[in-house]
C-alpha positions as CSV (number, residue, x, y, z in Angstrom):
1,X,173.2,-114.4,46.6
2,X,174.0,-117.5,44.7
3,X,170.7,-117.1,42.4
4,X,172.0,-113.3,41.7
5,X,175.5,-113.9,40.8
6,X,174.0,-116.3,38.0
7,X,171.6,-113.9,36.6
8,X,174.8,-111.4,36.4
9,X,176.9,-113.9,34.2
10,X,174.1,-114.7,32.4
11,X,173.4,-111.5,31.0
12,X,176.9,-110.5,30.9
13,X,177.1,-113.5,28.3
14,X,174.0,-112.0,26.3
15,X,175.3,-108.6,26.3
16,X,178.5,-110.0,25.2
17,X,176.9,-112.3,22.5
18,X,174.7,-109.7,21.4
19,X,177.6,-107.4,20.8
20,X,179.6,-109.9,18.8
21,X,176.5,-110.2,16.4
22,X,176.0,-107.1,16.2
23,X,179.4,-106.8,14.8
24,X,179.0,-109.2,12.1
25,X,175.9,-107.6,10.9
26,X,176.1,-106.1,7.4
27,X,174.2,-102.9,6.8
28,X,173.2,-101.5,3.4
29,X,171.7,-98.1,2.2
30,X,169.3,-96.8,-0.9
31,X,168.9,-93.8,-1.5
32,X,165.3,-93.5,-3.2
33,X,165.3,-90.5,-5.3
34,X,168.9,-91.0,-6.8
35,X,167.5,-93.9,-8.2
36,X,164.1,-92.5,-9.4
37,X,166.6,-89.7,-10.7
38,X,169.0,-91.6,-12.7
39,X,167.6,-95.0,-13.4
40,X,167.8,-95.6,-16.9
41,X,164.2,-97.0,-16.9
42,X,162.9,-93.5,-15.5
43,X,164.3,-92.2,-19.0
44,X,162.6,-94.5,-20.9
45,X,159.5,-94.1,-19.1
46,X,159.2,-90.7,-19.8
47,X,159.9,-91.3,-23.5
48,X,157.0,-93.9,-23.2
49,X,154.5,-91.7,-22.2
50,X,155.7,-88.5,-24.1
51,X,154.9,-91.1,-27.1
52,X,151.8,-92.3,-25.5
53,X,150.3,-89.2,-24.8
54,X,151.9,-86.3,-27.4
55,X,148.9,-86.8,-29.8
56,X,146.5,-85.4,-27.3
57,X,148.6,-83.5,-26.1
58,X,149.0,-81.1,-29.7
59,X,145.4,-82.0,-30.2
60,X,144.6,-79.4,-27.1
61,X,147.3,-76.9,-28.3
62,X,145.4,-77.1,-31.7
63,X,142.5,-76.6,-29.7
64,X,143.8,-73.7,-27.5
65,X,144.8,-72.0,-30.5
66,X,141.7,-72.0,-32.3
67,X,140.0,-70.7,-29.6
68,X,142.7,-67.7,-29.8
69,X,141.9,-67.1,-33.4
70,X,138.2,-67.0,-32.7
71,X,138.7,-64.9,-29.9
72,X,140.9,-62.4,-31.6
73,X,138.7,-62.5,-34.9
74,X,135.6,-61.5,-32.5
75,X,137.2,-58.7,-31.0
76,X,138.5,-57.5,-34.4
77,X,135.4,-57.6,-36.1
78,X,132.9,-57.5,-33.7
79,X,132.1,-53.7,-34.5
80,X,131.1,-54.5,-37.8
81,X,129.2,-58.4,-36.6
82,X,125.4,-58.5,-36.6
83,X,124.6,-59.3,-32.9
84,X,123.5,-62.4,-33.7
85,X,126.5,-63.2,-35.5
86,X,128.4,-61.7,-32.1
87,X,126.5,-63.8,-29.7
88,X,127.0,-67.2,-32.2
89,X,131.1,-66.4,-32.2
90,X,130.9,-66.0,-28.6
91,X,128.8,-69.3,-28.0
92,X,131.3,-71.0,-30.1
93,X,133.8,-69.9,-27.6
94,X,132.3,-70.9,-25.0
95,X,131.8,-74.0,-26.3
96,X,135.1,-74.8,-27.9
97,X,136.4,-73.5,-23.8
98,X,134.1,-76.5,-22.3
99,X,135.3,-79.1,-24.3
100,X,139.0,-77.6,-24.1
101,X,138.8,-77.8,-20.1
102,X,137.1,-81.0,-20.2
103,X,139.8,-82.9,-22.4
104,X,142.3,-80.9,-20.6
105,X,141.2,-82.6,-17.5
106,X,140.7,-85.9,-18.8
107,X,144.7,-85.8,-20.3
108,X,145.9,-84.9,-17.1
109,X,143.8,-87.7,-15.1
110,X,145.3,-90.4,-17.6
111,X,148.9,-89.1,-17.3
112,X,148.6,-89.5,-13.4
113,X,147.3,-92.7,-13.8
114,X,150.0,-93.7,-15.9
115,X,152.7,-92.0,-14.2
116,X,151.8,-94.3,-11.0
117,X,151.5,-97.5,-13.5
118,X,154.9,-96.6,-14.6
119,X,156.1,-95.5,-11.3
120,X,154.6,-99.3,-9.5
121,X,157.0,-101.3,-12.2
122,X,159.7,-99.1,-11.7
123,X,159.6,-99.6,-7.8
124,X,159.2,-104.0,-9.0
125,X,162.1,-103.1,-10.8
126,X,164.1,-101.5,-8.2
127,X,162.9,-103.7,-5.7
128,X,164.4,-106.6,-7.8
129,X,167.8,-105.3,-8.1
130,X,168.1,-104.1,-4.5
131,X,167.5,-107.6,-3.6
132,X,169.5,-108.6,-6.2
133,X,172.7,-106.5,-5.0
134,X,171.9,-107.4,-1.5
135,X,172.1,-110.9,-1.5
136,X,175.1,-110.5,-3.6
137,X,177.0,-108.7,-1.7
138,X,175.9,-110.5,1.6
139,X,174.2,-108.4,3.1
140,X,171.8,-108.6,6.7
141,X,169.8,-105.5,6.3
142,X,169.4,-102.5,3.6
143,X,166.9,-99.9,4.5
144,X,165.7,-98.4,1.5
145,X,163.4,-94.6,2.2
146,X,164.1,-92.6,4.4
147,X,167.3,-92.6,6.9
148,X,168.1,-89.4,8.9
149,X,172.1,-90.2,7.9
150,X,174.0,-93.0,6.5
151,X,177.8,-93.2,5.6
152,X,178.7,-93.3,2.6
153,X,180.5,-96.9,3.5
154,X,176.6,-98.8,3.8
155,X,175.3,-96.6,0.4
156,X,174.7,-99.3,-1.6
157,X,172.6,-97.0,-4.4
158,X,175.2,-97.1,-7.1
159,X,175.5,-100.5,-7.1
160,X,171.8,-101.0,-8.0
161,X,171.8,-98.8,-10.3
162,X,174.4,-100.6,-11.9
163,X,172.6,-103.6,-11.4
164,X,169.6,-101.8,-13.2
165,X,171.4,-100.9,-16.0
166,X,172.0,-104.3,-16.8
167,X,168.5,-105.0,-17.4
Protein backbone atom coordinates (compact mmCIF):
# COMPACT_ATOMS: atom_id res chain seq x y z
CA UNK A 1 0.00 0.00 0.00
CA UNK A 2 2.85 2.06 1.17
CA UNK A 3 4.99 1.14 -2.21
CA UNK A 4 1.58 2.40 -4.27
CA UNK A 5 0.86 5.58 -2.65
CA UNK A 6 4.62 6.52 -3.67
CA UNK A 7 4.36 5.58 -7.17
CA UNK A 8 1.04 7.93 -7.17
CA UNK A 9 2.97 11.10 -5.96
CA UNK A 10 5.55 10.34 -7.96
CA UNK A 11 3.89 10.59 -11.18
CA UNK A 12 1.58 13.11 -9.96
CA UNK A 13 4.89 15.26 -9.64
CA UNK A 14 5.96 14.27 -13.44
CA UNK A 15 2.67 15.00 -14.78
CA UNK A 16 2.74 18.16 -12.90
CA UNK A 17 6.39 18.98 -13.99
CA UNK A 18 5.81 18.02 -17.40
CA UNK A 19 2.91 20.38 -17.59
CA UNK A 20 4.87 23.30 -16.27
CA UNK A 21 7.46 22.74 -19.18
CA UNK A 22 5.25 22.32 -21.47
CA UNK A 23 4.04 25.74 -20.74
CA UNK A 24 7.27 27.43 -21.14
CA UNK A 25 7.86 25.91 -24.37
CA UNK A 26 7.97 28.36 -27.28
CA UNK A 27 6.51 27.14 -30.67
CA UNK A 28 7.20 28.69 -34.01
CA UNK A 29 5.69 28.17 -37.61
CA UNK A 30 6.93 28.49 -41.51
CA UNK A 31 5.00 28.45 -43.89
CA UNK A 32 7.06 26.94 -46.94
CA UNK A 33 5.52 28.19 -50.01
CA UNK A 34 4.92 31.80 -48.74
CA UNK A 35 8.47 31.95 -48.64
CA UNK A 36 9.31 30.17 -51.94
CA UNK A 37 6.45 32.75 -53.08
CA UNK A 38 7.73 35.97 -51.92
CA UNK A 39 11.40 35.71 -51.04
CA UNK A 40 13.19 38.25 -52.69
CA UNK A 41 15.92 35.64 -53.74
CA UNK A 42 13.15 33.52 -55.66
CA UNK A 43 12.96 36.89 -57.88
CA UNK A 44 16.21 37.04 -58.52
CA UNK A 45 16.59 33.56 -59.28
CA UNK A 46 14.28 33.63 -61.82
CA UNK A 47 15.96 36.68 -63.38
CA UNK A 48 19.21 34.54 -63.11
CA UNK A 49 18.10 31.89 -65.17
CA UNK A 50 15.85 33.91 -67.68
CA UNK A 51 19.46 35.52 -68.35
CA UNK A 52 21.18 32.22 -68.28
CA UNK A 53 19.11 30.44 -70.47
CA UNK A 54 17.15 33.24 -72.90
CA UNK A 55 19.84 32.71 -75.66
CA UNK A 56 18.82 29.16 -76.20
CA UNK A 57 15.86 29.79 -75.59
CA UNK A 58 15.21 32.36 -78.91
CA UNK A 59 17.76 30.18 -80.58
CA UNK A 60 14.73 27.33 -80.71
CA UNK A 61 12.00 29.93 -81.52
CA UNK A 62 14.40 30.87 -84.43
CA UNK A 63 14.55 27.38 -85.01
CA UNK A 64 10.73 26.58 -84.82
CA UNK A 65 10.15 29.30 -87.09
CA UNK A 66 12.26 28.25 -89.78
CA UNK A 67 10.89 25.06 -89.84
CA UNK A 68 7.38 27.02 -90.33
CA UNK A 69 8.69 28.84 -93.31
CA UNK A 70 9.98 25.67 -94.88
CA UNK A 71 6.96 23.98 -94.14
CA UNK A 72 4.66 26.61 -95.56
CA UNK A 73 7.07 27.26 -98.66
CA UNK A 74 6.71 23.31 -99.34
CA UNK A 75 3.16 23.25 -99.35
CA UNK A 76 2.95 26.49 -101.43
CA UNK A 77 5.11 25.36 -104.01
CA UNK A 78 5.24 21.95 -103.90
CA UNK A 79 2.89 21.62 -107.09
CA UNK A 80 5.25 23.27 -109.19
CA UNK A 81 8.78 21.26 -107.10
CA UNK A 82 10.58 18.50 -109.00
CA UNK A 83 10.02 15.41 -106.68
CA UNK A 84 13.37 15.34 -105.89
CA UNK A 85 13.34 18.78 -104.93
CA UNK A 86 9.87 17.76 -102.77
CA UNK A 87 11.49 14.85 -101.03
CA UNK A 88 14.97 17.14 -100.29
CA UNK A 89 12.51 20.12 -98.54
CA UNK A 90 10.85 17.49 -96.81
CA UNK A 91 14.10 15.78 -95.48
CA UNK A 92 15.26 19.08 -94.45
CA UNK A 93 12.27 19.18 -92.33
CA UNK A 94 12.62 16.42 -90.92
CA UNK A 95 15.86 17.05 -90.05
CA UNK A 96 15.69 20.58 -88.82
CA UNK A 97 12.42 18.63 -86.46
CA UNK A 98 15.25 16.20 -84.98
CA UNK A 99 17.53 18.59 -84.02
CA UNK A 100 14.57 21.04 -82.87
CA UNK A 101 13.27 18.19 -80.45
CA UNK A 102 16.62 17.23 -79.44
CA UNK A 103 17.76 20.75 -78.25
CA UNK A 104 14.38 21.31 -77.02
CA UNK A 105 14.96 18.43 -74.67
CA UNK A 106 18.31 19.17 -73.77
CA UNK A 107 17.11 23.07 -72.67
CA UNK A 108 14.52 21.69 -70.61
CA UNK A 109 16.83 19.03 -68.80
CA UNK A 110 19.40 21.97 -67.95
CA UNK A 111 16.57 24.30 -66.71
CA UNK A 112 15.50 21.44 -64.25
CA UNK A 113 18.76 20.95 -63.27
CA UNK A 114 19.27 24.44 -62.50
CA UNK A 115 15.95 25.15 -61.02
CA UNK A 116 16.87 22.47 -58.27
CA UNK A 117 20.62 24.14 -58.03
CA UNK A 118 18.83 27.36 -57.42
CA UNK A 119 16.09 25.80 -55.43
CA UNK A 120 19.01 23.78 -52.82
CA UNK A 121 20.66 27.45 -52.03
CA UNK A 122 17.51 29.00 -51.63
CA UNK A 123 16.33 26.22 -49.06
CA UNK A 124 20.53 27.08 -47.33
CA UNK A 125 19.23 30.37 -47.41
CA UNK A 126 16.04 29.95 -45.79
CA UNK A 127 17.33 27.52 -43.61
CA UNK A 128 19.75 30.14 -42.37
CA UNK A 129 17.39 32.82 -41.55
CA UNK A 130 14.83 30.47 -39.90
CA UNK A 131 17.49 29.68 -37.63
CA UNK A 132 18.45 32.94 -37.48
CA UNK A 133 14.88 34.36 -36.40
CA UNK A 134 14.52 31.41 -34.16
CA UNK A 135 17.22 31.76 -31.97
CA UNK A 136 16.39 35.33 -31.88
CA UNK A 137 13.33 35.34 -30.83
CA UNK A 138 13.97 32.45 -28.30
CA UNK A 139 12.35 30.02 -29.54
CA UNK A 140 12.14 25.85 -28.49
CA UNK A 141 10.77 24.49 -31.61
CA UNK A 142 9.63 25.80 -35.27
CA UNK A 143 8.32 23.27 -37.55
CA UNK A 144 8.88 24.28 -40.90
CA UNK A 145 6.63 21.91 -44.03
CA UNK A 146 3.78 20.76 -43.51
CA UNK A 147 1.34 21.50 -40.32
CA UNK A 148 -2.40 20.48 -40.63
CA UNK A 149 -3.16 24.11 -38.61
CA UNK A 150 -1.12 26.65 -36.81
CA UNK A 151 -2.36 29.96 -35.29
CA UNK A 152 -1.45 32.72 -36.54
CA UNK A 153 0.32 33.61 -32.94
CA UNK A 154 3.38 30.65 -33.66
CA UNK A 155 3.60 31.99 -37.70
CA UNK A 156 6.81 33.00 -37.63
CA UNK A 157 7.12 33.31 -41.79
CA UNK A 158 7.10 37.03 -41.98
CA UNK A 159 9.66 37.48 -39.84
CA UNK A 160 12.06 35.35 -42.00
CA UNK A 161 11.26 36.83 -44.67
CA UNK A 162 12.22 39.97 -43.26
CA UNK A 163 15.19 38.48 -42.05
CA UNK A 164 15.85 37.37 -45.82
CA UNK A 165 15.40 40.50 -47.14
CA UNK A 166 18.16 41.75 -45.27
CA UNK A 167 20.54 39.60 -47.02
Amino acid sequence: MNKLLTALLLIGSFGITTAAQAAELKVGYVQVDKILQEAPQTAESGKKLEKEFGPRTQELDRMQKQIKDIESSLDKDSLTMSETERRNKERDISNLKIEFQRKQRELREDVNLRKNEELGSLQDRINKAVTSVSEAEGYDLVIYGGVAYASKKVDITDKVLKSLGKK
